[in-house]
Residue frames relative to the residue before (quaternion, step in Angstrom):
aa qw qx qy qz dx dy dz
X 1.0000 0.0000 0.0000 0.0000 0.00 0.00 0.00
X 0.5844 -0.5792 0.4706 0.3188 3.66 -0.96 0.75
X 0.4744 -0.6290 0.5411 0.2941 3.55 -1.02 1.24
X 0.5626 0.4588 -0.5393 0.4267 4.41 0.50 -0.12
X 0.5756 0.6783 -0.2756 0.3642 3.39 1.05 -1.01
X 0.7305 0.4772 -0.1604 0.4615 3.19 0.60 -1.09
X 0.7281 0.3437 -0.2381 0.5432 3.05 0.36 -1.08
X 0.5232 0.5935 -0.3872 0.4733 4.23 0.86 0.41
X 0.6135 0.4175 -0.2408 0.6256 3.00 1.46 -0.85
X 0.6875 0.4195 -0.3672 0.4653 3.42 0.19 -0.56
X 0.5355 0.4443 -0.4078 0.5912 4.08 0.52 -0.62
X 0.8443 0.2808 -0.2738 0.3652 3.73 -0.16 -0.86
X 0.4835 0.5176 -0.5350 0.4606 3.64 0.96 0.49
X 0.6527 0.4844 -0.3250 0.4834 3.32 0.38 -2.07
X 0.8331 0.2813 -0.3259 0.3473 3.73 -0.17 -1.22
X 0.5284 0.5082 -0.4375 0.5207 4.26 1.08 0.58
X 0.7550 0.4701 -0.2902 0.3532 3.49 1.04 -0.60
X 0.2795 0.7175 -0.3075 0.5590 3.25 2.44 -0.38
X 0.9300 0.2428 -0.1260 0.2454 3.31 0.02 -1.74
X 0.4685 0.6474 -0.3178 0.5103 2.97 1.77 -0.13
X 0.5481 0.4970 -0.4252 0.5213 3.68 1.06 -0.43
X 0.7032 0.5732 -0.0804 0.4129 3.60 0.72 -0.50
X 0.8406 0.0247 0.0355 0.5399 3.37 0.41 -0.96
X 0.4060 -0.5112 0.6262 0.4262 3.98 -1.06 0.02
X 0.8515 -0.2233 0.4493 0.1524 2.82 -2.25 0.83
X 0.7831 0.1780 -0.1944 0.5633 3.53 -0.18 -0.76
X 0.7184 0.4305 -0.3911 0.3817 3.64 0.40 -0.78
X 0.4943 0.4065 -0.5581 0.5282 4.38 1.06 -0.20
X 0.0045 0.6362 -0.7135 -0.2935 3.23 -1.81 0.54
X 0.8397 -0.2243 0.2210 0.4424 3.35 -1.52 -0.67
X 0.4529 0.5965 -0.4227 0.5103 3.74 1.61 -1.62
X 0.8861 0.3492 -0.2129 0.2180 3.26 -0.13 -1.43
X 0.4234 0.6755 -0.3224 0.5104 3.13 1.53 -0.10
X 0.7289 0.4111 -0.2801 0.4704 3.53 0.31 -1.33
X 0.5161 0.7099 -0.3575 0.3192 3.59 1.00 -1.48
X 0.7604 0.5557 -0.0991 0.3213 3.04 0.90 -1.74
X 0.6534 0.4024 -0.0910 0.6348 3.38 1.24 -1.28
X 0.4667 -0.6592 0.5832 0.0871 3.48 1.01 0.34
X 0.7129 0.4609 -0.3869 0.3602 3.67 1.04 1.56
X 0.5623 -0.6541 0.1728 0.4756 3.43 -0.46 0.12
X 0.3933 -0.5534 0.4727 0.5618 4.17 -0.19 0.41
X 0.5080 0.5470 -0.4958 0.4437 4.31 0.20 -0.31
X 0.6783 0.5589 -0.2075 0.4296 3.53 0.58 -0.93
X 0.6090 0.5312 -0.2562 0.5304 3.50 1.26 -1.57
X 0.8203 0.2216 -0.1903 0.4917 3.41 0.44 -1.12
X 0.4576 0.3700 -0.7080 0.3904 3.93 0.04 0.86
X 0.6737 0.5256 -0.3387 0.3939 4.19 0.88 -0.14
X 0.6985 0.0506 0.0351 0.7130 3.77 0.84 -1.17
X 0.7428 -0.4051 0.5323 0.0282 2.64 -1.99 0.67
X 0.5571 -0.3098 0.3765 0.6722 3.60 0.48 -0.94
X 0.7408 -0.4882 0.1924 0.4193 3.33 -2.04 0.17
X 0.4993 0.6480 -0.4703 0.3311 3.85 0.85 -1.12
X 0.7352 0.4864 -0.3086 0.3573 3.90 0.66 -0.75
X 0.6210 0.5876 -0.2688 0.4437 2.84 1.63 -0.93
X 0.4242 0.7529 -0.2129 0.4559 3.16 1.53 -0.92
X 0.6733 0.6604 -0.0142 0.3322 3.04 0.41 -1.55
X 0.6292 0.4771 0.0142 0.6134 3.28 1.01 -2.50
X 0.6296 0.5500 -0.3653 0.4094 4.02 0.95 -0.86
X 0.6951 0.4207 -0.1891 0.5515 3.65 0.67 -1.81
X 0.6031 0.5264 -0.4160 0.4315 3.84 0.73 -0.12
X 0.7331 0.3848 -0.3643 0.4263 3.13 0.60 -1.37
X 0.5729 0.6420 -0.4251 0.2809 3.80 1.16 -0.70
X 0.4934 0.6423 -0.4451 0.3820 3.41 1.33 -1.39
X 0.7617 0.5773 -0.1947 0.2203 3.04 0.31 -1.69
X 0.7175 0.3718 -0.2176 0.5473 3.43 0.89 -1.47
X 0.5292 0.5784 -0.4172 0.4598 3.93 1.09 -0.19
X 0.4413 0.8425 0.0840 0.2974 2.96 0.90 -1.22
X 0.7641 0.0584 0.0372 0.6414 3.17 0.74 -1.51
X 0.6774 0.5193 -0.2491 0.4577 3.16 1.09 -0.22
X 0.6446 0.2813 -0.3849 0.5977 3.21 1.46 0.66
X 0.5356 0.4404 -0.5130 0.5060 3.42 1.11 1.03
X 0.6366 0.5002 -0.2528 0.5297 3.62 1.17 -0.05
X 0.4734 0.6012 -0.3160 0.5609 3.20 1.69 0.21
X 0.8592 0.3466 -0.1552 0.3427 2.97 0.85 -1.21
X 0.5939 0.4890 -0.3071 0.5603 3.04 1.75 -0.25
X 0.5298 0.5274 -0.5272 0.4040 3.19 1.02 0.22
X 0.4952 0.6681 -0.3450 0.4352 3.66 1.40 -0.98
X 0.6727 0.4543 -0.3479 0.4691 3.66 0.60 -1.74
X 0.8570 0.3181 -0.2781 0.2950 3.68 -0.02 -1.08
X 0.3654 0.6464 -0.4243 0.5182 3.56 1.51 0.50
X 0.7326 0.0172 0.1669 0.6596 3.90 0.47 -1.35
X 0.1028 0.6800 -0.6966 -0.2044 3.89 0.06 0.52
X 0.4551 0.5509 -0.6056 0.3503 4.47 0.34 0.10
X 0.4705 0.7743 -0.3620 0.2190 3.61 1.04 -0.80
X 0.1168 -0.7963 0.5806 0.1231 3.64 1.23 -1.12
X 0.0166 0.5903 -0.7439 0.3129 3.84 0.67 1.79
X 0.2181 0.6246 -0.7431 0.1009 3.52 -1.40 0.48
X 0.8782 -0.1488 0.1579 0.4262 3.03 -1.81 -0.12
X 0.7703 0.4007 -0.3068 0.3898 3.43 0.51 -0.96
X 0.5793 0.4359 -0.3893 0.5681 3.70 0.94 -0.24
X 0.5920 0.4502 -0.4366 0.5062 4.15 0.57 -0.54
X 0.6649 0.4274 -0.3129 0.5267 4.12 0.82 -0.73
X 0.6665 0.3342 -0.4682 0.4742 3.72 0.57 -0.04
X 0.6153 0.6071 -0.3597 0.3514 3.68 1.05 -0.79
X 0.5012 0.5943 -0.3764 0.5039 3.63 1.83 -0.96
X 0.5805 0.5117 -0.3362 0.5369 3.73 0.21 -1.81
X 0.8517 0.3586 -0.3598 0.1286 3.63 -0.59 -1.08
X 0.5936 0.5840 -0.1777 0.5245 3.33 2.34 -0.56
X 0.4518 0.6497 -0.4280 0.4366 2.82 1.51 -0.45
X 0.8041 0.4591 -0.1268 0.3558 3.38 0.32 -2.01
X 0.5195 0.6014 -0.3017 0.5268 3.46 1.74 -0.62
X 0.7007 0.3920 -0.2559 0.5384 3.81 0.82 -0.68
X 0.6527 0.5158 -0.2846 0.4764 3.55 1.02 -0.05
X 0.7902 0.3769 -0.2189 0.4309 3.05 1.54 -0.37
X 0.5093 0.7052 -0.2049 0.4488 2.81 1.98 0.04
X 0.6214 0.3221 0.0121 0.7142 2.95 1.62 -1.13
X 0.1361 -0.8579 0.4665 -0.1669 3.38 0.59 1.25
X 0.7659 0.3818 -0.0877 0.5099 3.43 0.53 -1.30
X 0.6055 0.4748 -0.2600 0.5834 3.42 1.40 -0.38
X 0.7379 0.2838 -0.3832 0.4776 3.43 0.05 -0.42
X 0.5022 0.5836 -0.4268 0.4744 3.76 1.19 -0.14
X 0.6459 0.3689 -0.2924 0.6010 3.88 0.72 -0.93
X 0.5029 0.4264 -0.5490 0.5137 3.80 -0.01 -0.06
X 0.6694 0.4777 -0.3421 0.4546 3.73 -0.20 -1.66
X 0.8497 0.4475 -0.1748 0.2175 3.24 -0.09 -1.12
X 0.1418 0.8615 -0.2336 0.4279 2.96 2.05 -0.25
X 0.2625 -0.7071 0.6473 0.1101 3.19 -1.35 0.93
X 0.7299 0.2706 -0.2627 0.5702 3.51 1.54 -0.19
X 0.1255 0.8491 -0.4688 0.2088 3.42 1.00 1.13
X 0.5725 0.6012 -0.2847 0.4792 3.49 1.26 -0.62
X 0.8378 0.0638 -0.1790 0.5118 3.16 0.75 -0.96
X 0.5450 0.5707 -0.4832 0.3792 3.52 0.89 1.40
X 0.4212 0.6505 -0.3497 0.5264 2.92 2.22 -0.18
X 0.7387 0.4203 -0.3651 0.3800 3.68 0.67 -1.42
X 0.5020 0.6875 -0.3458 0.3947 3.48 1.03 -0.84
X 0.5596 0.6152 -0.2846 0.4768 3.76 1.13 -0.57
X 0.8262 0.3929 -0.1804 0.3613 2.53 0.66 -1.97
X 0.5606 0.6116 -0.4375 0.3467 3.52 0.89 -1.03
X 0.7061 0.6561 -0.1224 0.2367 3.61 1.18 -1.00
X 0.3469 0.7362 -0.0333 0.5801 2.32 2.53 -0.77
X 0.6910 0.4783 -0.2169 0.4967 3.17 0.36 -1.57
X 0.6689 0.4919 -0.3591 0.4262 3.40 0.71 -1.91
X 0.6965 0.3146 -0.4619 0.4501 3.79 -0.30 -1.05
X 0.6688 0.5314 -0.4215 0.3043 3.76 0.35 -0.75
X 0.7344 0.5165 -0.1859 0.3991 3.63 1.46 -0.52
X 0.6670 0.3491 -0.2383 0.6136 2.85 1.76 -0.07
X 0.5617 0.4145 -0.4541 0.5536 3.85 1.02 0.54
X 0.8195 0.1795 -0.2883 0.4617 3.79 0.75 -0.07
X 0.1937 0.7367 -0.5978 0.2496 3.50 0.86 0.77
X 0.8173 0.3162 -0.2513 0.4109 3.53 -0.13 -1.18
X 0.5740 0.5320 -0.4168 0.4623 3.93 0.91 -0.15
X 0.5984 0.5046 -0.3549 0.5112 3.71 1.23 -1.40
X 0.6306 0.5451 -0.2809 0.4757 4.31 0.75 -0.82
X 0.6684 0.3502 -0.3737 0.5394 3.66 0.43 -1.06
X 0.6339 0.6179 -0.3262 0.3316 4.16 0.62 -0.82
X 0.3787 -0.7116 0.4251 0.4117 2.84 1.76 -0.52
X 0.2961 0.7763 -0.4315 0.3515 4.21 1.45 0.01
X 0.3292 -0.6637 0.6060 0.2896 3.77 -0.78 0.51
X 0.6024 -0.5409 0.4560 0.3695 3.44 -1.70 0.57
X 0.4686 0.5224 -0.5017 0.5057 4.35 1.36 -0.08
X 0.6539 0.5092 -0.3817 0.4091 3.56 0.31 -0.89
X 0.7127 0.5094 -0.2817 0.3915 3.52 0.55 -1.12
X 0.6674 0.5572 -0.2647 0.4172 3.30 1.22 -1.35
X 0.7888 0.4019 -0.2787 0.3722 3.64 1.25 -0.95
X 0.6155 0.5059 -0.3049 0.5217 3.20 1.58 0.08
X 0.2829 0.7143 -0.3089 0.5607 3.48 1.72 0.33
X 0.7626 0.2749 -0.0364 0.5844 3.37 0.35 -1.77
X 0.6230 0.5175 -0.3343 0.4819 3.74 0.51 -0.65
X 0.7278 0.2874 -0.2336 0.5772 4.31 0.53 -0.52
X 0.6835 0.5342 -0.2920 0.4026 3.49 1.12 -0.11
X 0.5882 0.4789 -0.2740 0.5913 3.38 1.39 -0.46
X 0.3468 0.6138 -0.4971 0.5058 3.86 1.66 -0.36
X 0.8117 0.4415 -0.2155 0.3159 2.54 -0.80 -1.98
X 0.6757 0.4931 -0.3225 0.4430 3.86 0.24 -0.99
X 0.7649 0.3601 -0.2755 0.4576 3.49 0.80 -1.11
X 0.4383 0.7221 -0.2762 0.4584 3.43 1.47 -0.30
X 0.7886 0.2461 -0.1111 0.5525 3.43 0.88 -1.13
X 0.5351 0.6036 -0.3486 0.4773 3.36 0.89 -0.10
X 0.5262 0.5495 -0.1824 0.6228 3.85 1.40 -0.97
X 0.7369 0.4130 -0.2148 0.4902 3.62 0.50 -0.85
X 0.7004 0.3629 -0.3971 0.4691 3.35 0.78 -0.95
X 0.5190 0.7349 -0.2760 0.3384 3.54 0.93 -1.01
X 0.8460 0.2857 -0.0796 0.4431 3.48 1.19 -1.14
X 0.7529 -0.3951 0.0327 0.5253 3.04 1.91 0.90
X 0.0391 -0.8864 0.4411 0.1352 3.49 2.00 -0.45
X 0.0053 -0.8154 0.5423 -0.2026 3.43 0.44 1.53
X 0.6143 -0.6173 0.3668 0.3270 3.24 -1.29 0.99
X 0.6674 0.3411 -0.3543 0.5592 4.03 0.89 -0.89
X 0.7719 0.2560 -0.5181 0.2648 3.73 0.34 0.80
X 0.4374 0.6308 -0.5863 0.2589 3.43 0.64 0.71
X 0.4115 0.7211 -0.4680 0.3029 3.47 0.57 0.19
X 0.6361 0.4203 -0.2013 0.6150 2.98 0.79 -2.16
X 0.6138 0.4492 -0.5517 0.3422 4.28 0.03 -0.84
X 0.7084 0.4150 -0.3486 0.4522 3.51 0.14 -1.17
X 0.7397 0.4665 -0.3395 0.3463 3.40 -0.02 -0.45
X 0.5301 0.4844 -0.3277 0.6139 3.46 1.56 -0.51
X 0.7774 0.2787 -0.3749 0.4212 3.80 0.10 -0.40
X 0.4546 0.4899 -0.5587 0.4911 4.15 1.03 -0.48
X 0.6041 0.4277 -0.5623 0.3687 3.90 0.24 -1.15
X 0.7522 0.4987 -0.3058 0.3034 3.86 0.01 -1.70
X 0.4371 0.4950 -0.5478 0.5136 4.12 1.60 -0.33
X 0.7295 0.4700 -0.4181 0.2687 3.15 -0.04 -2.03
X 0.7455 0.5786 -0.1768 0.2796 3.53 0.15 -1.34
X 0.6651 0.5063 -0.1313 0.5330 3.48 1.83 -0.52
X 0.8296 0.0997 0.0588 0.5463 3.03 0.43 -1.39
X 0.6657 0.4415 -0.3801 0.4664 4.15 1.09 0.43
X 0.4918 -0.6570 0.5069 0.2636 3.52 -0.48 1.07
């Protein structure tokens, strides 16, 4: 990808995650978006559509950078003790645990999402994302099992609408540091139990 690119994307996360600490959903627009990231709105739209995509491109790029950083966890685990046996399940608690770490970090932000009038359909927008990383970390186990790719997809969407409603409860009931243990450990149970043979 082109290095102007990038670094657009990167101005227009940092300067949505700024405003999101700050304002509800509906109330950032694009002006204020671009303003922020210090681009032109012409620019915004040769990339997204309008904000909901941009939206969208945000909770993606998070999967992602969440994501890899609980695979870089875990290989950080293997090459500490490779007798250890870190696998998938330690890289899926390391995901959950960044997850909840970026939620607490960004406190005021996941509070202005919630609080949203388009929370419903910024919540599903999570979730669908969810699913994705969940469909592509248990594809090749759901195949060797001999499972179709429908089976995977509804148990994909089925542990993913957990987990969302899971954290959403938690945040709801004060989303305190001494319970994120027991959360994460309640949704790794609902992966294991779904989607591991």
């Amino acid at each position: 990808m082109d290095l102007r690119i990038q670094k657009t994307y990167r101005s227009l996360l940092a300067a949505f995650t700024r405003l999101l600490e700050t304002h509800r959903y509906e109330d950032v627009t694009v002006a204020m978006l671009c303003d922020e990231a210090m681009i032109r709105r012409t620019t915004f739209y040769k990339h997204f559509a309008d904000k909901a995509e941009f939206f969208s491109f945000f909770v993606d790029s998070l999967r992602i950078e969440i994501t890899n950083y609980g695979e870089q966890q875990t290989a950080a685990a293997r090459g500490e003790d490779a007798a250890s046996g870190a696998g998938d399940e330690e890289e899926g608690l390391a995901i959950l645990r960044a997850f909840v770490d970026f939620m607490l970090e960004h406190e005021k932000m996941v509070e202005n999402i919630f609080e949203s009038s388009m929370s419903g359909m910024l919540v599903l927008m999570m979730a669908d994302r969810i699913a994705e990383t969940l469909r592509e970390r248990y594809r090749d186990t759901f195949r060797a099992n001999g499972e179709d790719a429908v089976t995977l997809a509804a148990a994909s969407e089925f542990v993913a609408g957990g987990i969302v409603r899971l954290f959403e409860k938690w945040w709801v009931r004060g989303h305190s540091v001494e319970s994120k243990v027991e959360l994460i450990t309640v949704a790794e149970t609902m992966v294991a139990r779904v989607l591991r043979p």
